[in-house]
C-alpha positions in Angstrom: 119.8 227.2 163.7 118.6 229.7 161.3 117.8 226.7 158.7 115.9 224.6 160.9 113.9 228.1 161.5 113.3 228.6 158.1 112.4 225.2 157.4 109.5 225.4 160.1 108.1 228.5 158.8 108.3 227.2 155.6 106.3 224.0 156.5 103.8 226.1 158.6 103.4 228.5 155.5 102.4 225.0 153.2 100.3 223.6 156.5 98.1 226.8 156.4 97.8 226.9 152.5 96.8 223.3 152.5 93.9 224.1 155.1 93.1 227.4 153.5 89.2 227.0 152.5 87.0 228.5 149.8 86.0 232.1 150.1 83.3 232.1 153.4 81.3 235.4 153.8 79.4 236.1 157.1 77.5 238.4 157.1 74.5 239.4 159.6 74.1 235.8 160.5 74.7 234.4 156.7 77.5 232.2 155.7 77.8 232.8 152.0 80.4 230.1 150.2 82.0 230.0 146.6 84.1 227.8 146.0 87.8 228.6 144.4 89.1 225.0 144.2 89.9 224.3 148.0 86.9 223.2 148.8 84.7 223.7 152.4 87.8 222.7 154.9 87.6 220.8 157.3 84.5 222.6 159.3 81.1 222.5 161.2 78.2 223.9 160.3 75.5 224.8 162.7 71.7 225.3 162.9 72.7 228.9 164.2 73.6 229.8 161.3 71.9 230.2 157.8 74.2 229.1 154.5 73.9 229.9 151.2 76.3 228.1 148.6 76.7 229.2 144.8 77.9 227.7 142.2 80.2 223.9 142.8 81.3 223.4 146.2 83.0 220.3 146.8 84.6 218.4 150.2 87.8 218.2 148.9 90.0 215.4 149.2 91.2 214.9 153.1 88.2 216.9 154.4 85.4 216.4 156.7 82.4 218.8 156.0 80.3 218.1 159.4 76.9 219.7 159.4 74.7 219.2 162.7 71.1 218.5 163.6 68.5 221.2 162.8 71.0 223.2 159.9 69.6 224.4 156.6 71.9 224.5 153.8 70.2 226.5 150.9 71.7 226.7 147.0 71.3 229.6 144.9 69.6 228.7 141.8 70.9 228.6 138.2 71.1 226.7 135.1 73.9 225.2 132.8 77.8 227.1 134.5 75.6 229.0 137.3 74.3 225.8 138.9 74.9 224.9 142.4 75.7 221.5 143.9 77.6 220.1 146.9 80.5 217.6 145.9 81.8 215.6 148.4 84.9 214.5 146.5 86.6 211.0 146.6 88.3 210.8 149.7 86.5 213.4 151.3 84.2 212.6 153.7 80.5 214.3 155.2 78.8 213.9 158.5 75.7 215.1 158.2 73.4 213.8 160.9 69.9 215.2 161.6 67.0 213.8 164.0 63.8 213.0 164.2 62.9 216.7 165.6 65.6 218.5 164.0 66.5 217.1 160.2 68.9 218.7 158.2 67.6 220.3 155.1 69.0 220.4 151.8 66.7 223.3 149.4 67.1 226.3 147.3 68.0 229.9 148.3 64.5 231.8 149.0 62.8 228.6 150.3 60.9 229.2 153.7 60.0 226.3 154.5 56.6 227.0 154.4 55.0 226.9 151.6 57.0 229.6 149.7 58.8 227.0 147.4 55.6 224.3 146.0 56.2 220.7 147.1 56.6 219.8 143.8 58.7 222.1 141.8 61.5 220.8 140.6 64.8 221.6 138.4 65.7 224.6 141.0 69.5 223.9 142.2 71.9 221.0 141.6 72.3 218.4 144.0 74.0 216.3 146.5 77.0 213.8 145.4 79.0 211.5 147.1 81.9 210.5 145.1 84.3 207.2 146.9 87.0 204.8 146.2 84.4 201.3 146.1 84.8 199.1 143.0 82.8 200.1 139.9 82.7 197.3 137.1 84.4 199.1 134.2 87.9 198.1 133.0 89.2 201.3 134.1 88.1 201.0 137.8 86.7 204.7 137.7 85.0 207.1 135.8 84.1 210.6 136.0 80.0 211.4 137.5 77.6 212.3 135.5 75.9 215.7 135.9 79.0 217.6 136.6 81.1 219.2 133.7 84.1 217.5 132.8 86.4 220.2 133.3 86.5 219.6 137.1 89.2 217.6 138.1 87.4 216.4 141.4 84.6 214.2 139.8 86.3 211.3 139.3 85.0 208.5 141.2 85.9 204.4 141.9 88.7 202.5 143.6 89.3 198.9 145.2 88.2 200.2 148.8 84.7 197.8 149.1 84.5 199.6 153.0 85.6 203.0 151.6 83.4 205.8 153.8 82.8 208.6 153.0 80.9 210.0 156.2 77.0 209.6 157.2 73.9 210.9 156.5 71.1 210.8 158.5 67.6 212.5 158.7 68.6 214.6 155.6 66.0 216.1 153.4 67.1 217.2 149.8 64.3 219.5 147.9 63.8 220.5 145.0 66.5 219.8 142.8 68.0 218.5 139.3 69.3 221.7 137.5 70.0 221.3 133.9 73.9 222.1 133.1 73.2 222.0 129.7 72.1 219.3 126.7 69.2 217.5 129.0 71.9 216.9 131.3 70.9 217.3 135.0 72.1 216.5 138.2 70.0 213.5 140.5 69.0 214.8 143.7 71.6 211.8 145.8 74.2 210.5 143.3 76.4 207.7 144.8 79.5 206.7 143.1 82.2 204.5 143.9 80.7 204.6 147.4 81.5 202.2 150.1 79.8 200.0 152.6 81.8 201.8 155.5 79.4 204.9 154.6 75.7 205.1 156.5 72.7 206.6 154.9 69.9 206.4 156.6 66.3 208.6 157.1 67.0 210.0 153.8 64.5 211.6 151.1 64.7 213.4 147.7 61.7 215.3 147.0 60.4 216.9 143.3 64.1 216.1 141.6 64.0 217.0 138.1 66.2 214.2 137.3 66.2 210.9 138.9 65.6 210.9 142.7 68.6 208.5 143.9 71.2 206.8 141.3 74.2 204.8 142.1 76.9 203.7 140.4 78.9 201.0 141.6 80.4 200.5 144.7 79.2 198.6 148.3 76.6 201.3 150.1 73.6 199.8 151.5 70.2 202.3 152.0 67.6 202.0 154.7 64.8 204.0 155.5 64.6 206.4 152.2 62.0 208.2 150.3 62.0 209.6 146.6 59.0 211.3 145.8 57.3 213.2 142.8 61.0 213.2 140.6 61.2 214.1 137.2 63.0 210.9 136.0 63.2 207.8 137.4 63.1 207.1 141.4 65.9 204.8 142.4 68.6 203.9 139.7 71.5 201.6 139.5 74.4 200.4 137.6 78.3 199.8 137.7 77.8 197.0 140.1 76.1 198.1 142.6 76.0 195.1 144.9 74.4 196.7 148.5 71.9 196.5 150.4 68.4 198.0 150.3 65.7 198.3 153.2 62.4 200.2 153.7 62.2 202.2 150.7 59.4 204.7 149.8 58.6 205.6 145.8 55.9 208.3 145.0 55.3 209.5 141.4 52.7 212.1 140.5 50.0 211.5 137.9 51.9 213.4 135.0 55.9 212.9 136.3 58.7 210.5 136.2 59.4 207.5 134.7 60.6 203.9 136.3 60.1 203.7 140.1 63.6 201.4 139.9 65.8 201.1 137.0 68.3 198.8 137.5 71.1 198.5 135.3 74.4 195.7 135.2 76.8 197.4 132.9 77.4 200.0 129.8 76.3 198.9 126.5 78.2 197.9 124.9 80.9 196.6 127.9 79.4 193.6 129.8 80.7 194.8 133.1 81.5 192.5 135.5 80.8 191.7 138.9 77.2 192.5 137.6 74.9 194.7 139.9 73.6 192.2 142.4 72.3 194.4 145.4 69.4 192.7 147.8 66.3 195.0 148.0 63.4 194.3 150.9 60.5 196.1 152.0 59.8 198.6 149.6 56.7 201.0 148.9 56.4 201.6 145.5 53.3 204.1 144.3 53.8 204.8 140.5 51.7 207.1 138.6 49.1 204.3 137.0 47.8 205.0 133.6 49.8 207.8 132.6 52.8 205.6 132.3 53.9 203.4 129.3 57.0 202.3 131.1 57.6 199.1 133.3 57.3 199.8 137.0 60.5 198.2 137.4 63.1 197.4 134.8 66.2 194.7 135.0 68.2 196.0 131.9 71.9 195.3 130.7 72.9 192.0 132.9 71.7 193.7 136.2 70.2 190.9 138.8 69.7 190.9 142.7 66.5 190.5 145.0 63.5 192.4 145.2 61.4 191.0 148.0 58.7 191.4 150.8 57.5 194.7 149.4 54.9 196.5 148.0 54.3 198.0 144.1 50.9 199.4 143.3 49.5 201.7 140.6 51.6 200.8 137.5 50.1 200.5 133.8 52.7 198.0 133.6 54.8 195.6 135.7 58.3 194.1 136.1 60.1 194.1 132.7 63.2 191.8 132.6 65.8 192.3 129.5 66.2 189.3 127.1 68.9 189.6 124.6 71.7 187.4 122.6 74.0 188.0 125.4 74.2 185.2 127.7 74.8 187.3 130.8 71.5 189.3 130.5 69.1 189.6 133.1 66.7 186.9 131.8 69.7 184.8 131.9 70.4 185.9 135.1 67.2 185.0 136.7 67.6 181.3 135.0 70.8 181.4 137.2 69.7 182.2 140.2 70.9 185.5 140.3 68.0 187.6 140.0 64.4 187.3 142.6 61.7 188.9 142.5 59.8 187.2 145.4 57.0 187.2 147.8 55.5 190.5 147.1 52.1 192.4 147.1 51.3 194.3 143.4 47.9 196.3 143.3 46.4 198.2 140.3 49.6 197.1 137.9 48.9 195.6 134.9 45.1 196.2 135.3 45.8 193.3 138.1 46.1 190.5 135.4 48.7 188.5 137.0 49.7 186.7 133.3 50.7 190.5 132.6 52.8 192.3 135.8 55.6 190.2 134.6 57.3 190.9 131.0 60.6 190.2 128.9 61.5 193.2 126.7 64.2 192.4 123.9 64.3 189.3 121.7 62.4 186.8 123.5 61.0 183.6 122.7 56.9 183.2 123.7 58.4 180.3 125.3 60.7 182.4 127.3 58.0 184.9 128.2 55.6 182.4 129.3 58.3 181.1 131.6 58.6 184.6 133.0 55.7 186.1 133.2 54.6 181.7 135.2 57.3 182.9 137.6 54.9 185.5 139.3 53.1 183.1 141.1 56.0 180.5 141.4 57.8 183.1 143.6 54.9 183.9 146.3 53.8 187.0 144.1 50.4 188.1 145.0 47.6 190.4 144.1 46.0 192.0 147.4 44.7 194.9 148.2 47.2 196.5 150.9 44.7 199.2 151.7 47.0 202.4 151.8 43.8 204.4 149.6 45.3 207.7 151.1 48.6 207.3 150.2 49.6 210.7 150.3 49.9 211.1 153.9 49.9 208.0 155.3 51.5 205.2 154.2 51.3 202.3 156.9 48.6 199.3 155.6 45.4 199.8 157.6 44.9 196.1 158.4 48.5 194.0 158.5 48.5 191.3 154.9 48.9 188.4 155.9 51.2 185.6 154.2 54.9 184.3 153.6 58.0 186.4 153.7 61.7 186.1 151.9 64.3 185.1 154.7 66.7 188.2 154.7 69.8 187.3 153.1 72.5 189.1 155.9 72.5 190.9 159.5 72.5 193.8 157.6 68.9 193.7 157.5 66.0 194.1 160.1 64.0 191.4 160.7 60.5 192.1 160.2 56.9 190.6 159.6 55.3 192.8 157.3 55.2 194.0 153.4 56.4 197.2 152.3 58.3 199.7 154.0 56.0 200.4 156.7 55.0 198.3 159.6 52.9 200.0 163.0 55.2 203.0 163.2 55.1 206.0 160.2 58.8 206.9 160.5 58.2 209.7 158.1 56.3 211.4 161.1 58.9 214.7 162.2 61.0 215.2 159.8 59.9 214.4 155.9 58.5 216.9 153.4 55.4 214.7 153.1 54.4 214.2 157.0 51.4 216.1 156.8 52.2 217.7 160.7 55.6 219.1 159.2 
């Protein structure tokens, strides 16, 4: 009797050290979290309350971080060992779902909300990561994210899980971000890696990141209704195989900031990484910063493919650049296969509007090959027109619908619309984005 008793208060001593969380200080209506390697727990966080996280705090495996409607979650600020970030490790999982009237913001420590932190700066905290167990296209099957240092054992990322979730998010808003941890190195403002399609992100923005606004690597997620907006890097970028879906996207640059709008990438030079990144992309906004740019609006670089369609680019000094190299898997070859669209869309102020121009081959091509390319343009229902969104920084739906033919949508995961770009009659930015002017 007295060994079955000290077996159970053995095993209750190991349950409670297993759920034990990070070090949580409350304090006159302030939850103030560091974390010391076992993570957040398995909590709820509340718009009651006000948080305030320093230095690396991960969702540890086996956890569920839920944060509800209405919560601010704010980061102290730092640089290189002091940044902050929220980690939600592989195999942990966050349910963070805001609404219309009550999003959930992501920001740095001091920020109002009201005009005490500018719109636009940038580089002030880490970021948000979502690490999962989806394929990724490297021999290995995983890797370790970028942005984080090495030495933490919870950033590895990748499995053989294609419906791996790791939790929701919905009507977030993440400000502000993209701290430097050291050699140029910072962190992207959403990083996705090794996430799968069993995960929902939706009503999702990244404004003023210093790094790139949205990358991800590898893995199954699909994206719908997102905006990235003056970033210091590019807006969206993929690689590893990212083979999801995409749906009513919204790109901003400023005049002086960022680079590509997408960067889309297939493997890791100098690995050919198979199953290349084939992800289906529709209705997108894209607003680059025009003449200040001497990069391509959107690149298809290292074998990456997939369909851009039915949306909306504007503003670019240049166009669509597809990769031509020796490799016979590059994206040039890629299009020839089939295996990469860019279709039925509206471009507006790129190239200086010379359609022989918005589409280019960078790399070793042929004039033969580039004339094939840049012929394509009108081949696949491109167009030049107007779409008439002259204030674009506050609203972002076309002022008279653009008529003409649309790409069929390739699955159910998609919603079937009639009109270009990301916006149709309703601004669904209105309530809860950083750049709805009634904020």
């Amino acid at each position: 009797m007295k060994t079955k008793f000290y077996i159970l208060v053995v095993a209750l001593v190991a349950l409670l050290g297993a759920c034990r969380k990070s070090d949580y200080i409350v304090e006159s209506g302030v939850v103030s979290l560091k974390d010391d390697g076992n993570g957040t727990g398995t909590v709820t966080w509340t718009k009651d309350m006000q948080y305030v996280l320093e230095g690396l705090v991960f969702v540890n495996d086996g956890q569920t971080l839920t944060i509800k409607a209405g919560t601010v979650v704010r980061f102290k600020s730092g640089q290189a060992e002091n940044s902050s970030a929220l980690i939600v490790a592989r195999g942990g999982k966050i349910i963070a779902e805001g609404t219309r009237e009550e999003p959930i913001i992501f920001t740095v420590d001091g920020d109002d909300l009201n005009g005490s932190v500018p719109l636009e700066a940038r580089g002030l905290w880490g970021g948000l990561v979502i690490l999962g167990n989806a394929p990724l296209n490297l021999a290995s099957g995983e890797s370790y994210i970028e942005g984080i240092p090495l030495s933490e054992p919870r950033i590895v990322y990748g499995g053989t899980d294609e419906q791996d979730n790791s939790g929701s998010l919905k009507y977030v808003s993440i400000r502000h971000g993209g701290t430097n941890i050291g050699e140029g190195n910072e962190i992207n403002g959403l990083t996705l890696g090794g996430v799968g399609s069993g995960t929902s992100i939706d009503y999702v923005e990244v404004i003023s990141n210093e790094d790139d606004g949205i990358e991800i690597f590898g893995g199954k997620v699909s994206l719908k209704h997102i905006v990235v907006a003056y970033c210091g890097d590019d807006a969206f970028d993929y690689d590893l195989g990212w083979s999801g879906n995409g749906q009513f996207w919204l790109g901003l640059q400023s005049a002086y900031q960022g680079d590509r709008m997408i960067e889309a990438g297939g493997g890791v030079d100098p690995v050919i990484g198979q199953p290349f990144s084939m992800p289906d992309i529709f209705n997108v906004t894209l607003y680059a910063k025009g003449s200040g740019s001497n990069v391509p609006l959107l690149s298809f670089d290292n074998n990456a493919g997939g369909t851009l369609a039915n949306s909306i680019l504007m503003n670019g000094a240049k166009g669509i650049s597809i990769q031509q190299t020796d490799n016979q898997h590059d994206s040039y070859h890629q299009w020839e296969l089939g295996n990469l669209e860019v279709k039925n869309n509206i471009f507006y102020q790129v190239a200086s509007n010379n359609e022989k121009d918005i589409f280019s081959v960078s790399g070793s091509a042929t004039e033969e090959q580039k004339a094939r390319w840049s012929a394509y343009f009108s081949l696949a229902a491109n167009r030049i027109a107007d779409p008439g969104l002259n204030n674009y920084t506050d609203n972002f739906v076309p002022k008279t619908p653009l008529a003409g033919s649309l790409a069929n949508y390739p699955n159910n995961w998609f919603q079937q619309v009639t009109f270009f770009g990301a916006f149709g009659e309703d601004n669904w930015l209105t309530g809860w984005s950083a750049l709805d002017a009634s904020e």
